[in-house]
N, C-alpha and C positions, 0 to 999 in steps of 0.2 A: 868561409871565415870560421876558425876555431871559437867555440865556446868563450875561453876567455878573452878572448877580442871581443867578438860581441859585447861580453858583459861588461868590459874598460868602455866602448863606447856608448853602449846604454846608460853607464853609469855619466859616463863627461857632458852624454844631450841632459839627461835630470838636472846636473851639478846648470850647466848656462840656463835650462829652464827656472833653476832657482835664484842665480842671477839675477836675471830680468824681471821676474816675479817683487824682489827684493828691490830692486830701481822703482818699481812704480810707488812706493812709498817716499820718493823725493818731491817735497814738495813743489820746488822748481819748475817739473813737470808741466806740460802743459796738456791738457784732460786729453786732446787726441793723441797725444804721442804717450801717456800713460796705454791709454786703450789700445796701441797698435803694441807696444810693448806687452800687454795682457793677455792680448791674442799670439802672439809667438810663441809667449812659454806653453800657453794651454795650448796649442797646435804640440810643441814638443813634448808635454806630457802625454797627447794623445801618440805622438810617436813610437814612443818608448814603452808606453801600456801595450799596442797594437804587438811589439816584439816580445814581449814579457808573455804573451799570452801562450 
C-alpha cells in the first residue's frame, strides 16, 4: 500500500473514531452501549497511533 493510501485510510479510521466518540454525548444513549461505543473509538485510536508510529 502507497504512502498516500495509508495516510487517506488513517486519516478515515480517526475521522469514524471521532464519530462515535462524538455519539456518546447523546443523551439517549444508554450507559452500556455509550461504553461499547467508547471502546471502539479508543481501540481505533489505538489503531491508528499503532501505524502513525
Amino acid at each position: 500500500m502507497d504512502e498516500e493510501m495509508k495516510e487517506k485510510l488513517l486519516q478515515e479510521l480517526e475521522n469514524a473514531a471521532n464519530f462515535l466518540r462524538g455519539m456518546t454525548f447523546d443523551p439517549r444513549l444508554d450507559p452500556e452501549i455509550r461504553s461499547a461505543v467508547l471502546a471502539k473509538a479508543t481501540w481505533l485510536d489505538d489503531v491508528v497511533q499503532e501505524h502513525l508510529d
